[in-house]
C-alpha positions in Angstrom: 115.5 142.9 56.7 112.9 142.0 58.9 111.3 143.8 61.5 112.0 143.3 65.0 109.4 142.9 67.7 109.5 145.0 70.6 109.1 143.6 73.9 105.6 143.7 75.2 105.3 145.9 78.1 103.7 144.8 81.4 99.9 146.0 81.5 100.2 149.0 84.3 98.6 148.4 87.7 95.0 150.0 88.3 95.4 153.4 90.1 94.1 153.2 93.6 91.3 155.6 94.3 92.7 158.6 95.7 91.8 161.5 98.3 90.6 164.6 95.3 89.4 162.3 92.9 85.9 162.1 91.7 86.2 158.1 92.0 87.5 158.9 96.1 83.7 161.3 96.3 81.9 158.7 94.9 83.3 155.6 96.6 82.9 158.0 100.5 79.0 159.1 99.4 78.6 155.4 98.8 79.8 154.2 102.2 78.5 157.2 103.8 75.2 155.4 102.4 75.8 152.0 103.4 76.8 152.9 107.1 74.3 154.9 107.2 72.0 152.1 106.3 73.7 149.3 108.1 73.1 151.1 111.4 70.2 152.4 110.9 68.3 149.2 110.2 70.0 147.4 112.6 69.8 149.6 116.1 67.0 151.9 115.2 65.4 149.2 118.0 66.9 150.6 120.8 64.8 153.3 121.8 61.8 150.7 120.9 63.0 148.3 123.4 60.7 149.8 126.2 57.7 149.6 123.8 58.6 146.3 123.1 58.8 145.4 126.8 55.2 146.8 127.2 53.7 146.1 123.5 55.0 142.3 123.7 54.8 141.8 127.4 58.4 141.0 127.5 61.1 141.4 130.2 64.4 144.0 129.3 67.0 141.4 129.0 64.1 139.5 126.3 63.6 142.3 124.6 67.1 143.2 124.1 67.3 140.1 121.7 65.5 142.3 119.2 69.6 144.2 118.9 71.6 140.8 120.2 70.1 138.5 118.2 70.5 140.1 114.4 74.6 141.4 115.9 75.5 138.0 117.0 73.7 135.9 114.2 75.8 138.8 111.7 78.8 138.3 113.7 78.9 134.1 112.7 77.7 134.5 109.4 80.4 137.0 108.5 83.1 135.0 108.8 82.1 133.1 105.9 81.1 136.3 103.9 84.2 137.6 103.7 85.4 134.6 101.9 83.0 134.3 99.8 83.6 137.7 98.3 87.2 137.1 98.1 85.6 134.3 95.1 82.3 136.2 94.0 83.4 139.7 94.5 83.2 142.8 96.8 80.6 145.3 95.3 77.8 142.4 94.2 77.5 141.1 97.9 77.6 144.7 99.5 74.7 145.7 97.2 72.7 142.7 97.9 73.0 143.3 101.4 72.3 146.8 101.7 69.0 145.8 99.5 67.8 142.7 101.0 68.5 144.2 104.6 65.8 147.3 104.3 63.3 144.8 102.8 63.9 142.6 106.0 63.3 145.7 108.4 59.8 146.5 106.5 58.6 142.6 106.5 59.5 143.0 110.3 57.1 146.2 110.9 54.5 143.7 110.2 55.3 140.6 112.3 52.0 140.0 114.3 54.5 138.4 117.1 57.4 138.4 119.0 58.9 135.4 117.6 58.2 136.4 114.1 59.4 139.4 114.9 62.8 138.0 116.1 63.0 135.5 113.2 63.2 138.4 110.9 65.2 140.5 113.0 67.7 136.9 112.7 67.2 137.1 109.0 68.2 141.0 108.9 71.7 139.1 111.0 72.5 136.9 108.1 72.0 140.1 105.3 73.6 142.5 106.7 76.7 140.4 107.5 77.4 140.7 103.4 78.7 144.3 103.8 80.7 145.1 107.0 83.6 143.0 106.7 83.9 143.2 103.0 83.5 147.0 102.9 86.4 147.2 105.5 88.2 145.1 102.5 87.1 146.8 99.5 88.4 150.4 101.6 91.8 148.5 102.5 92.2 147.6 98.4 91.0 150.3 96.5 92.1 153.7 98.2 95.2 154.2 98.8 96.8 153.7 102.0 97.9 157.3 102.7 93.9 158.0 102.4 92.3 154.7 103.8 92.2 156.3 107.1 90.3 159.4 106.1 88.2 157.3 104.1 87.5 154.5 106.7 86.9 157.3 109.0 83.7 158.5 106.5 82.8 155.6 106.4 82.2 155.1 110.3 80.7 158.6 110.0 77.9 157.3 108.0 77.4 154.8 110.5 77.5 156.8 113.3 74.8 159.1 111.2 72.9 155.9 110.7 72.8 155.3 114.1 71.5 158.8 114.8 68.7 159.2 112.4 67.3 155.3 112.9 67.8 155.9 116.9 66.3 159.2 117.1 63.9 158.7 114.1 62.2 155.8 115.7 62.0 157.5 119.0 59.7 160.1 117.6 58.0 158.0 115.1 57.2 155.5 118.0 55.4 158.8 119.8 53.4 159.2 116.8 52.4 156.1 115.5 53.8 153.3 117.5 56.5 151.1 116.7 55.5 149.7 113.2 55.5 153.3 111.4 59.1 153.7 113.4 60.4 151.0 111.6 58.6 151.1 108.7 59.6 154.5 108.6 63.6 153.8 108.5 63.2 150.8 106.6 61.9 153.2 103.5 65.6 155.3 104.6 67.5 152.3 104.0 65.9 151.5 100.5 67.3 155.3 99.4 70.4 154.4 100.7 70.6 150.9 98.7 69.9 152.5 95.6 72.8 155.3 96.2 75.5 152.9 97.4 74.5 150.9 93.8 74.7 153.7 92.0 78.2 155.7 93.4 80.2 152.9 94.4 83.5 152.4 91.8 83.5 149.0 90.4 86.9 146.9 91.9 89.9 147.3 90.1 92.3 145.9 92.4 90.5 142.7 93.5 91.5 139.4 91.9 89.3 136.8 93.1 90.2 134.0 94.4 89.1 130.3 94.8 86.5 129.3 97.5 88.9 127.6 99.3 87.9 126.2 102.8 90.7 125.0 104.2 92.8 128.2 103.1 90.0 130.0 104.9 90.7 128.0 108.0 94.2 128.5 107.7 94.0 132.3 106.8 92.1 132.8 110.1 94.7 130.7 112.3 97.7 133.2 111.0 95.7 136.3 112.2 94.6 134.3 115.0 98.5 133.7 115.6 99.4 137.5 115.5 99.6 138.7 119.0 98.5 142.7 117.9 95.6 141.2 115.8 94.2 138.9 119.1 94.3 142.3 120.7 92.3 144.9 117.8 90.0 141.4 118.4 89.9 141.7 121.9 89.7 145.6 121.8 86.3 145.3 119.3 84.4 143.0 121.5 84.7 145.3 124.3 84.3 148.7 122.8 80.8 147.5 120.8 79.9 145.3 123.9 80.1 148.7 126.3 78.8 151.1 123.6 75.9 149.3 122.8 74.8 147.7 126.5 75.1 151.7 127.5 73.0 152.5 124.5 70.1 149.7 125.4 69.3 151.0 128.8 70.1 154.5 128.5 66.3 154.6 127.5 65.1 152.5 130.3 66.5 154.7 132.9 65.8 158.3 131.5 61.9 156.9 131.5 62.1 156.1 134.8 62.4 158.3 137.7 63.9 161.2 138.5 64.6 162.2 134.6 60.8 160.4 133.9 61.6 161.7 130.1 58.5 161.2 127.4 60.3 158.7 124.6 60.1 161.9 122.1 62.6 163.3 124.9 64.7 160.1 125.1 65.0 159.8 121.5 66.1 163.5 121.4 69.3 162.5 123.6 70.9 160.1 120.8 71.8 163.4 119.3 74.6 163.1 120.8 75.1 160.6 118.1 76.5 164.2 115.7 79.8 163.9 117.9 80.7 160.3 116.3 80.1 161.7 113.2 83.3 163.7 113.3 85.4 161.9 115.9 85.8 159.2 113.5 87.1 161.4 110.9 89.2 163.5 113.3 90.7 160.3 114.7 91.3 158.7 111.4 92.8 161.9 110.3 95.2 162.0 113.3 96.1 158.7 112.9 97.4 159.1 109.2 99.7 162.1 111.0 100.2 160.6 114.3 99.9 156.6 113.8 97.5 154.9 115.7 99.0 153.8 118.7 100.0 157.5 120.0 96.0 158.2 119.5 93.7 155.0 120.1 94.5 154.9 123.9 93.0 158.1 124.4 90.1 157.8 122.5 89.4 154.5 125.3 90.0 157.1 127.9 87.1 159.4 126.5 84.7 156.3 126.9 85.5 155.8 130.6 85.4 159.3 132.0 81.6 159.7 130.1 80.3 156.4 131.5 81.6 158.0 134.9 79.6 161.4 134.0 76.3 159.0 133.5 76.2 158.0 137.3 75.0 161.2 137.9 71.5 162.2 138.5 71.5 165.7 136.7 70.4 165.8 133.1 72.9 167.7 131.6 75.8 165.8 132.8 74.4 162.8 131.6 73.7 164.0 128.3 77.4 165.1 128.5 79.0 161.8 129.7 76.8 160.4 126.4 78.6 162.3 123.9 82.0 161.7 125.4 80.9 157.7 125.2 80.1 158.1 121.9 83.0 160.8 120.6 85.3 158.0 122.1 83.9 154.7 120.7 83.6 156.1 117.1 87.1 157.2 117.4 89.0 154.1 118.3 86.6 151.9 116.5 87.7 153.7 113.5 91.4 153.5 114.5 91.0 149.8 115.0 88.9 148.7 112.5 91.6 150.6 109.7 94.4 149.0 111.9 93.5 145.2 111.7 93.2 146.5 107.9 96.5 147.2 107.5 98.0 144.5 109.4 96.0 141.5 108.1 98.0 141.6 104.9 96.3 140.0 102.0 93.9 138.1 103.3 91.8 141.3 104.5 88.5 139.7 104.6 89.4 137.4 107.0 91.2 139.5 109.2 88.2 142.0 108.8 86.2 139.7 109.3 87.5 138.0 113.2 87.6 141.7 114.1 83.7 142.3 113.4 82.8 138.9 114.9 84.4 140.0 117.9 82.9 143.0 117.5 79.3 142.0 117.3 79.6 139.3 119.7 80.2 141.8 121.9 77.1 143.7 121.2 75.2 140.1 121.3 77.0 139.2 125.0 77.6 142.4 126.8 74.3 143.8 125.5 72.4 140.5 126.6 74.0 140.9 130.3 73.4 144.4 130.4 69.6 143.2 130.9 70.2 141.4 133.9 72.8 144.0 135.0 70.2 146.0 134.9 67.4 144.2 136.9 70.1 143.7 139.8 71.0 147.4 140.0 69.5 149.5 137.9 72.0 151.9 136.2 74.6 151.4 138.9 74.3 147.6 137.6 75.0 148.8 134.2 77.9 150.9 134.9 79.8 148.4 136.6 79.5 145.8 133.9 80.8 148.3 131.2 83.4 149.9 133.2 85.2 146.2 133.9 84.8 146.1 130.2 86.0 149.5 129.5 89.2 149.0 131.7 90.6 145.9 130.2 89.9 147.7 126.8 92.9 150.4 128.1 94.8 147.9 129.0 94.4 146.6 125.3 94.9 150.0 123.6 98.2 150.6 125.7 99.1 147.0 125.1 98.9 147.4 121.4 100.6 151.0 121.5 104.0 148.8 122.8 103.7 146.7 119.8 106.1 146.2 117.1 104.5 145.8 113.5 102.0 147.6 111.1 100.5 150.9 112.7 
């Protein structure tokens, strides 16, 4: 008799990386790393912009390009670097980017002028744009969904963490060295961070790459484009980054000024706020997974409005206050969002990640850009206007987007 063959069995599905795992630590220290690094590098300018005003001889709204230049030169290139790691792969690009963007930030504590400086602070635009987008993807594929929110949430953490150390770092490194050693200083962090995002992060087991086709590209974007709850998570990202960050460049202008007339050790001191993103995101994200993220995002837009109103005042403590609710409110629905237009883009991720973070850093570019010349009009009441027109439409988004049908 002869022997029968028995059917081959289909090979079994890579397990998604899941919340208890050692593979779910290691892939959250690794993007705890790379926000971490990606903000850091890339607004650890902000307190500097007044040295840069007076060290370059440079008006506000000019030095402001120092943060609106790199966001929207990041927020162009991206679109294409999502694509490309749908063909090359996510972890290669991610680790390039984390590397090549610290090296960028120490070449520019060296620039002997302003437009050298800018050209590298372009450059650092055009590196970094390798790991945003595709990290949102690579989080979206690999953990699984009933985690990705906890796990996005971390992964905003870091960059909220980021944006702490490099903000308040540079403020007191600018104190005692000047502005090179600030930023040579937090470039030498995001080297650290490179190699422990290299090291931790789990290979892709999910990702099948696909062809670097341009016209599917095109096309991918126009179906997201299409979807009426993704033109709103892109609409919602311009204006919570635009507001957060034009708050974030001028806060420092006015607490110099009179009647706070804060030293810049002092200034720097107040982007400790910065500790309250660090666990709004995570709470949010972690309420979302319960809730959904339409009973939750809404509110989170209300926290940034009633601190932008607490900044009006002239006592201290209030405006420290009306900081942290600013920034305990923009972590959290930028987290919601951000894991949302996840969810809903379907299987073209990258792309879908990627129109959310162009939107998202073309706000930074634009709003923060105009905040400049907000600012030489009015002064802080200048400021507040801008971003609470901004701020208002972004409720009417978030409650928009709560009435939706579709992916939560």
């Amino acid at each position: 008799m002869s022997a029968t063959t028995a059917p081959a069995m289909p090979a079994a599905a890579p397990p998604f990386i899941e919340r208890g795992t050692a593979a779910f630590r290691r892939t959250n220290l690794a993007f705890l790393c790379a926000g971490f690094s990606t903000f850091a590098l890339l607004y650890c300018v902000q307190p500097l912009l007044p040295a840069f005003s007076s060290g370059f001889g440079v008006t506000p709204a000019a030095s402001s390009l120092a943060l609106s230049l790199p966001t929207g030169v990041m927020s162009i290139v991206m679109l294409v670097a999502g694509a490309v790691s749908e063909a090359l792969g996510r972890k290669p690009l991610m680790v390039a980017s984390v590397f090549g963007s610290a090296l960028l930030t120490l070449a520019a504590a060296f620039a002997p002028g302003w437009e050298g400086f800018l050209a590298l602070r372009a450059l650092l635009g055009v590196v970094l744009s390798g790991l945003p987008a595709i990290a949102m993807a690579y989080i979206a594929e690999e953990v699984h969904p009933r985690s990705s929110g906890y796990a996005m949430g971390l992964y905003i953490s870091g960059s909220a963490f980021g944006g702490l150390v490099g903000r308040v770092l540079a403020g007191l490194l600018l104190d005692l060295g000047g502005w090179r050693w600030a930023m040579g200083g937090i470039a030498t962090l995001g080297l650290l961070s490179a190699l422990v995002f290299w090291r931790c992060l789990p290979e892709s087991r999910q990702f099948r790459p696909r062809p670097l086709l341009w016209g599917a590209m095109a096309a991918n974007f126009a179906t997201h484009l299409r979807d009426g709850g993704m033109r709103w998570l892109y609409l919602l990202g311009f204006l919570l980054m635009g507001s957060f960050v034009t708050i974030y460049n001028y806060i420092g202008y006015r607490l110099l000024a009179p009647p706070f007339s804060l030293p810049h050790s002092l200034v720097a001191m107040v982007f400790l706020v910065y500790l309250v993103g660090i666990g709004s995101s995570t709470l949010a994200g972690g309420l979302a997974d319960r809730f959904g993220r339409r009973r939750v995002l809404w509110m989170t837009v209300l926290a940034l409005l009633a601190g932008l109103a607490c900044t009006l005042s002239e006592a201290l403590p209030l405006v420290i206050l009306g900081l942290a609710a600013i920034t305990f409110g923009f972590f959290g629905s930028h987290s919601l969002a951000s894991s949302w237009v996840g969810r809903r883009a379907g299987a073209t991720k990258a792309q879908g990640s990627s129109l959310y973070l162009f939107c998202y850093y073309q706000g930074a570019s634009l709003l923060g850009s105009l905040g400049g010349f907000a600012w030489a009009a009015a002064g802080w009441d200048g400021v507040a206007t801008l971003v609470g027109a901004a701020l208002a439409l972004a409720l009417v988004a978030a409650l928009r987007l709560a009435r939706l049908p579709g992916v939560n």
